[in-house]
TIVOVO-972348 format. One record per residue: residue number from 1; residue in three letters; x, y, z of N, C-alpha, C in turn. Coordinates in steps of 0.001 Angstrom, whole numbers. Layout:
# residues N
pos,code,nc1,nc2,nc3,cac1,cac2,cac3,cc1,cc2,cc3
NUM,ALA,X,Y,Z,X,Y,Z,X,Y,Z;
...
//
This chain:
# residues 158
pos,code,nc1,nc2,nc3,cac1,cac2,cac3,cc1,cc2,cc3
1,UNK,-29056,871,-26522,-29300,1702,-25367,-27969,2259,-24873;
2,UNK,-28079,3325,-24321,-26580,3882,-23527,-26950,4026,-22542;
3,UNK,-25716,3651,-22092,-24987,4123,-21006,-25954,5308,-20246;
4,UNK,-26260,4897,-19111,-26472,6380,-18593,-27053,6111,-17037;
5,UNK,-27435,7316,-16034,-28017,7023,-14649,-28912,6195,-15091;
6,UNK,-29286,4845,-14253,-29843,3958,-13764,-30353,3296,-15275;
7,UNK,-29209,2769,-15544,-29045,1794,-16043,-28282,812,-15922;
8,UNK,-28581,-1039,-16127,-27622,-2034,-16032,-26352,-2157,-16749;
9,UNK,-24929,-2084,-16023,-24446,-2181,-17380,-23365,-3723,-16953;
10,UNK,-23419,-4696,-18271,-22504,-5883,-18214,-21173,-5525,-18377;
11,UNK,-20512,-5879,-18044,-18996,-5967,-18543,-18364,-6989,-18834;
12,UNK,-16873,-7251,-19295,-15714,-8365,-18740,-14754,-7220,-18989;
13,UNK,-13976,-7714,-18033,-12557,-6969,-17746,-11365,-7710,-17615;
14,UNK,-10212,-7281,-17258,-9060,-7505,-17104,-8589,-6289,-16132;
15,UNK,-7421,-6819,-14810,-6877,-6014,-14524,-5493,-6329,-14398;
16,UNK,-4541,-5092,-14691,-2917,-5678,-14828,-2066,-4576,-13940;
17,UNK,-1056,-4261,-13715,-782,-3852,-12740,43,-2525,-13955;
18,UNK,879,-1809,-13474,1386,-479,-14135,2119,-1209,-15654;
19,UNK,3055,-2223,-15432,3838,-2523,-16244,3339,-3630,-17131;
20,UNK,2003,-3719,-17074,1362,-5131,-18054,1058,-6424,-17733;
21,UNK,1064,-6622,-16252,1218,-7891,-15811,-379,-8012,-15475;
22,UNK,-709,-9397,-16088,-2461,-9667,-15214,-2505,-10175,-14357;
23,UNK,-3030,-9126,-13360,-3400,-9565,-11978,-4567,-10437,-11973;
24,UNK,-5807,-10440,-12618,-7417,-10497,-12202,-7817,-10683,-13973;
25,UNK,-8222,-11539,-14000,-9536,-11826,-15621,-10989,-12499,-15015;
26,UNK,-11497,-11378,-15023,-12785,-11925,-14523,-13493,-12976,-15317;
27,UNK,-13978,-14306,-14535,-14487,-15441,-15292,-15745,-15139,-15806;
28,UNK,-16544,-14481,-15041,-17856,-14353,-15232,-18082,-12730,-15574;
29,UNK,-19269,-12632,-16106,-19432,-10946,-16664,-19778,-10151,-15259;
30,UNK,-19288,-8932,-15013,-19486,-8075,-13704,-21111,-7015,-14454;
31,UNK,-21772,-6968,-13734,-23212,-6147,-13754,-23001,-5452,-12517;
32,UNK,-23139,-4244,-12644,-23540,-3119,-11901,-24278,-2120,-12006;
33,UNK,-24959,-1193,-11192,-25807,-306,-11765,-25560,1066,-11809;
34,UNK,-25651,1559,-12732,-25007,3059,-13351,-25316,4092,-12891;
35,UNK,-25013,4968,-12422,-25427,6801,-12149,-25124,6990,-10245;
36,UNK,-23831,6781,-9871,-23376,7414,-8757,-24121,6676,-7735;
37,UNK,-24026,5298,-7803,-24477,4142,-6665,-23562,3541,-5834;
38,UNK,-22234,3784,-6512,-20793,3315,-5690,-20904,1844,-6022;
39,UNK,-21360,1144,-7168,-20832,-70,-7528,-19820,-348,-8285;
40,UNK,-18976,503,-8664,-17931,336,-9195,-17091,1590,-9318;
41,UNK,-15935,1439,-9564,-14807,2641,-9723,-15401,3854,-10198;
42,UNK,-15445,4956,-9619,-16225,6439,-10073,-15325,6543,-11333;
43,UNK,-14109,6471,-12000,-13275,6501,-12834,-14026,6092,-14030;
44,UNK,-13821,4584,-13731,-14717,4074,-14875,-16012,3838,-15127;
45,UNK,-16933,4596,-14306,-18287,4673,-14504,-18266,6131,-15186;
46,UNK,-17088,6604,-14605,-17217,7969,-15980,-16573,7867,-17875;
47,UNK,-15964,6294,-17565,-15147,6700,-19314,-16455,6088,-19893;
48,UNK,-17654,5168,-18972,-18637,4131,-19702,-19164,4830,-19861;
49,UNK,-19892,6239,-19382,-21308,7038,-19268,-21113,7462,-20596;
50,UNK,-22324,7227,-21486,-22787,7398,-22212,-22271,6948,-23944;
51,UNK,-21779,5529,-23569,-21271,4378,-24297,-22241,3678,-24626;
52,UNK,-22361,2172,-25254,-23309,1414,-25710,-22423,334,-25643;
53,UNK,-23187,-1057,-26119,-22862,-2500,-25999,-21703,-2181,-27433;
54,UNK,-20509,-3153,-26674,-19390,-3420,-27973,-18234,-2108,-27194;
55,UNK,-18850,-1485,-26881,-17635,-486,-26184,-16318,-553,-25443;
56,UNK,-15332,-718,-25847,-14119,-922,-24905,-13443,-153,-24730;
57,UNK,-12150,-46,-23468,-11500,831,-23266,-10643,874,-22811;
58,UNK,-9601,1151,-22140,-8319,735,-21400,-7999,1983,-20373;
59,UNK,-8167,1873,-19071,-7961,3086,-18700,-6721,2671,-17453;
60,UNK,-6246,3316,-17515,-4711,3689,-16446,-4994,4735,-15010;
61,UNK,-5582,3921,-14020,-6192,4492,-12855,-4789,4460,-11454;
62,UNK,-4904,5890,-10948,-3402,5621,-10030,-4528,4690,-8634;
63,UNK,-3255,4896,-7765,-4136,4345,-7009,-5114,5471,-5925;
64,UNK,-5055,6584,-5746,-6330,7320,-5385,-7685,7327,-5896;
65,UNK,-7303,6601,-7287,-8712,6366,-8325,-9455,4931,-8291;
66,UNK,-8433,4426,-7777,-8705,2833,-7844,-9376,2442,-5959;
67,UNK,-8064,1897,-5269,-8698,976,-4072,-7714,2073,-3095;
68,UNK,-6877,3159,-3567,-6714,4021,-2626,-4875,3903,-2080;
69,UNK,-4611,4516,-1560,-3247,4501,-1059,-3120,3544,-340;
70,UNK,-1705,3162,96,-1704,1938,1726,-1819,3046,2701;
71,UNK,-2103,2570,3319,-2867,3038,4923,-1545,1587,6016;
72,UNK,-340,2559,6198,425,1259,7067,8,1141,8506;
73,UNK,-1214,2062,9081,-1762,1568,10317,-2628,498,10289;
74,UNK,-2859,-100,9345,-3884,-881,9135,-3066,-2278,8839;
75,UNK,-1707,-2392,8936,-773,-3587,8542,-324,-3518,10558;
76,UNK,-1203,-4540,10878,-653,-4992,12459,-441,-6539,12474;
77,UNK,628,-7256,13753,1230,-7855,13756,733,-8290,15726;
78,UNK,108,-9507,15229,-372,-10273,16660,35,-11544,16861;
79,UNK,105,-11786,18093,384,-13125,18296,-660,-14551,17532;
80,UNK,134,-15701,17167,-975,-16171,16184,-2128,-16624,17841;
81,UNK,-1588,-16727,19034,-2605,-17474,20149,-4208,-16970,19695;
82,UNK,-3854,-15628,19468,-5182,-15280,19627,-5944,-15570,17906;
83,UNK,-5778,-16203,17211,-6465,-16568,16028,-7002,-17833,16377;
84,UNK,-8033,-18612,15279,-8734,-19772,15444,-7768,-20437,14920;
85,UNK,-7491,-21766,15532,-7130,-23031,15070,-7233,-23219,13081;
86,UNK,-6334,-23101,12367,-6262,-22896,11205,-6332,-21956,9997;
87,UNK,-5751,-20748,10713,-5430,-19557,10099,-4726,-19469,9211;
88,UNK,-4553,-18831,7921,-3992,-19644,6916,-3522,-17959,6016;
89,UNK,-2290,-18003,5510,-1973,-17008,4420,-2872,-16610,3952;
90,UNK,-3643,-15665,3059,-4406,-15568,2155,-5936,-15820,2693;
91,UNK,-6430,-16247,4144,-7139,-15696,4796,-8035,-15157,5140;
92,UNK,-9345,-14454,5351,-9286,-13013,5771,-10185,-12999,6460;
93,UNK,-10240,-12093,7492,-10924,-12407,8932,-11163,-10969,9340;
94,UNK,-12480,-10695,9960,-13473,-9499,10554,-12694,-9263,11904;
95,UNK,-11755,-8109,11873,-11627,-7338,13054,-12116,-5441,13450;
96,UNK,-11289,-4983,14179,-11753,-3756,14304,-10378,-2916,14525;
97,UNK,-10296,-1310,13700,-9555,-899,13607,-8980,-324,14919;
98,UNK,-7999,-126,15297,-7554,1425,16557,-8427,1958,17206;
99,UNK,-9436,2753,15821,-10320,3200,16649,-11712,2742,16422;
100,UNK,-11791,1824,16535,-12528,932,16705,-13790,569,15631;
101,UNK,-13672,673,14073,-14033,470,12781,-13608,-800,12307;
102,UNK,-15124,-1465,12204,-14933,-2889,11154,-14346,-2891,10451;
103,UNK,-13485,-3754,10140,-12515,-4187,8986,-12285,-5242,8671;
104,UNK,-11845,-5479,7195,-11479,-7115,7085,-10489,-7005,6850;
105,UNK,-9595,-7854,7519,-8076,-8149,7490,-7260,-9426,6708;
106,UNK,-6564,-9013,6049,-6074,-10637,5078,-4967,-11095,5637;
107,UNK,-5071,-12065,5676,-3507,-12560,6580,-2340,-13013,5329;
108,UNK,-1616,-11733,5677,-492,-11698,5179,889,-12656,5189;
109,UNK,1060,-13097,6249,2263,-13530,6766,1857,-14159,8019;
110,UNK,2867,-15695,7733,2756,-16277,9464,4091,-16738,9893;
111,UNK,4870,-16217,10490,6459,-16606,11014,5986,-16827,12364;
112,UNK,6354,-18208,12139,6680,-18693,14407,5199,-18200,15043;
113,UNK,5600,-17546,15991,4035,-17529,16960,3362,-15496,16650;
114,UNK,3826,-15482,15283,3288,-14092,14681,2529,-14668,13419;
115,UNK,1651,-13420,13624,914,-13452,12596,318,-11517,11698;
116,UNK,804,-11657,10684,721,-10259,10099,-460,-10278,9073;
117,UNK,-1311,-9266,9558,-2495,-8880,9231,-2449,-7587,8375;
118,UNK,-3373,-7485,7130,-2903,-5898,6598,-4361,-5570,6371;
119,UNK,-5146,-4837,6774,-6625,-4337,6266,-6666,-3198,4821;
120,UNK,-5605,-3255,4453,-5587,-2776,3183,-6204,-3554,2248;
121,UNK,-6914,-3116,957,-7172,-3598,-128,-6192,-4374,-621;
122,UNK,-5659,-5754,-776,-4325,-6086,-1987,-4009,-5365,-2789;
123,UNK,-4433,-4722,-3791,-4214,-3708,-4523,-4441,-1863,-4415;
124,UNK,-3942,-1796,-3045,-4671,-200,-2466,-2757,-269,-2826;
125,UNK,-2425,1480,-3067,-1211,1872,-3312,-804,1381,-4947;
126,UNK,-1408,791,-5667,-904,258,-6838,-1717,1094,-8268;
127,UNK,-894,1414,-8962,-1395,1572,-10693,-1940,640,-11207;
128,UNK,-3220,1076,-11688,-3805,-550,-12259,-4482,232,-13784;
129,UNK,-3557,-1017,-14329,-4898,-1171,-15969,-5941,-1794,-16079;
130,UNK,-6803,-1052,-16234,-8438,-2041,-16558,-8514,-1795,-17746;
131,UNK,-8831,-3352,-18679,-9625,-3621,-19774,-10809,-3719,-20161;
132,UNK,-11653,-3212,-20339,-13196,-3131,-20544,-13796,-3332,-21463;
133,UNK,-14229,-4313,-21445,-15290,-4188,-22497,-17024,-4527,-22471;
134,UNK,-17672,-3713,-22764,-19389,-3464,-22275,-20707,-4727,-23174;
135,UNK,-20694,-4998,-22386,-21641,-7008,-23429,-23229,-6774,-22867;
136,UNK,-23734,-5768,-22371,-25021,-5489,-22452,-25181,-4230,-21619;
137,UNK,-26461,-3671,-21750,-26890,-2533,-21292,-28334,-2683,-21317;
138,UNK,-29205,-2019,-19916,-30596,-2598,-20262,-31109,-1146,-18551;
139,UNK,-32337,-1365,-19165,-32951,-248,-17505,-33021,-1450,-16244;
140,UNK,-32843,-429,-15400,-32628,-1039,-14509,-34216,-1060,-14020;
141,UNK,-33993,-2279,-12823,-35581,-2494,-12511,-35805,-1843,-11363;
142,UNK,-37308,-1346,-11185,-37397,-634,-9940,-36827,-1083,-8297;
143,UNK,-37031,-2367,-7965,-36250,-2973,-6977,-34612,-2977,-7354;
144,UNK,-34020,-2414,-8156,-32743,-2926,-8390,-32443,-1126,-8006;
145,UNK,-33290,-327,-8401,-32836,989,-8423,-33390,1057,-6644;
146,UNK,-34416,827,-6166,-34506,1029,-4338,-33570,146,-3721;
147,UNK,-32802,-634,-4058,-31765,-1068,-3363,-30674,-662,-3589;
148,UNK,-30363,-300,-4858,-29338,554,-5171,-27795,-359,-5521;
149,UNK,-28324,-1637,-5938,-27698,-2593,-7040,-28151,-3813,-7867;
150,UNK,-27527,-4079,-8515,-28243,-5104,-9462,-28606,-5919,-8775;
151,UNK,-29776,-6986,-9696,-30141,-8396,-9159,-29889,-9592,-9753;
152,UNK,-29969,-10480,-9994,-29660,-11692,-10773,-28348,-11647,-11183;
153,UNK,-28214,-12841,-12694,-27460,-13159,-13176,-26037,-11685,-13377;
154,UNK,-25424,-12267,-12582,-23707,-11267,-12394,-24117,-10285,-11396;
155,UNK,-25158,-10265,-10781,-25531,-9265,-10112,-25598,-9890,-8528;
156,UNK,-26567,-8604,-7400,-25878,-9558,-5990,-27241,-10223,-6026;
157,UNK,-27352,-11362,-5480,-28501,-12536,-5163,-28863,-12616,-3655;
158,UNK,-30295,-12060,-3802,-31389,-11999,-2173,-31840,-13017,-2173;
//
């Protein structure tokens, strides 16, 4: 079967940063569903479209293609008082932007009675290599297409 709108497609990947380094090896296979649903990188839902199982690829995404530029209004710096009792590096905690947009914030940094928050993606501003390779393909099911992502196994669970 290929690749194509509204279909399941499996993967495993790898991601490494501009110069070869692995950031991310996914343990488990990623399932998402195909044809302009926003489950995965528009980039690489375009090198997969109209591929089949066994397919791999290597693609070199800047970061406008990937998780996006840094955004340095979104890197703020609060007193730790106002966090919960055990706030921790690495982190990440539901606030609201400036103007007043949900966000999740990762806690970056904790010096003394500061605490630095960045609502950026970890990898927003960065060149990334993705390794791909495609380990099934199948139609998607009618509840998977009215919700508008996969279900089960690698997929999200209701």
């Amino acid at each position: 079967m290929k690749i194509e709108k509204d279909t399941v497609v499996t993967l495993r990947y790898k991601v490494a940063d501009a110069q070869g380094k692995l950031i991310e090896e996914a343990k488990e296979p990623m399932a998402y569903l195909h044809g302009g649903y926003g489950n995965t990188l528009a980039k690489i839902e375009a090198a997969l479209d109209g591929q089949t199982v066994g397919y791999q690829t290597s693609l070199l995404l800047q970061p406008e293609d990937a998780f996006g530029l840094r955004d340095e209004s979104l890197a703020q710096t609060m007193p730790r008082r106002d966090f919960p009792p055990g706030v921790k590096v690495g982190g990440q905690l539901q606030g609201r932007t400036a103007d007043g947009r949900d966000q999740v914030f990762h806690v970056v940094k904790i010096k003394g009675d500061t605490v630095l928050l960045d609502g950026n993606h970890p990898w927003a501003g960065k060149v990334l290599r993705f390794s791909i390779k495609v380990t099934d393909v199948r139609a998607a099911a009618p509840e998977e297409l009215a919700h508008g992502h996969v279900h089960g196994a690698h997929g999200h669970q209701h």
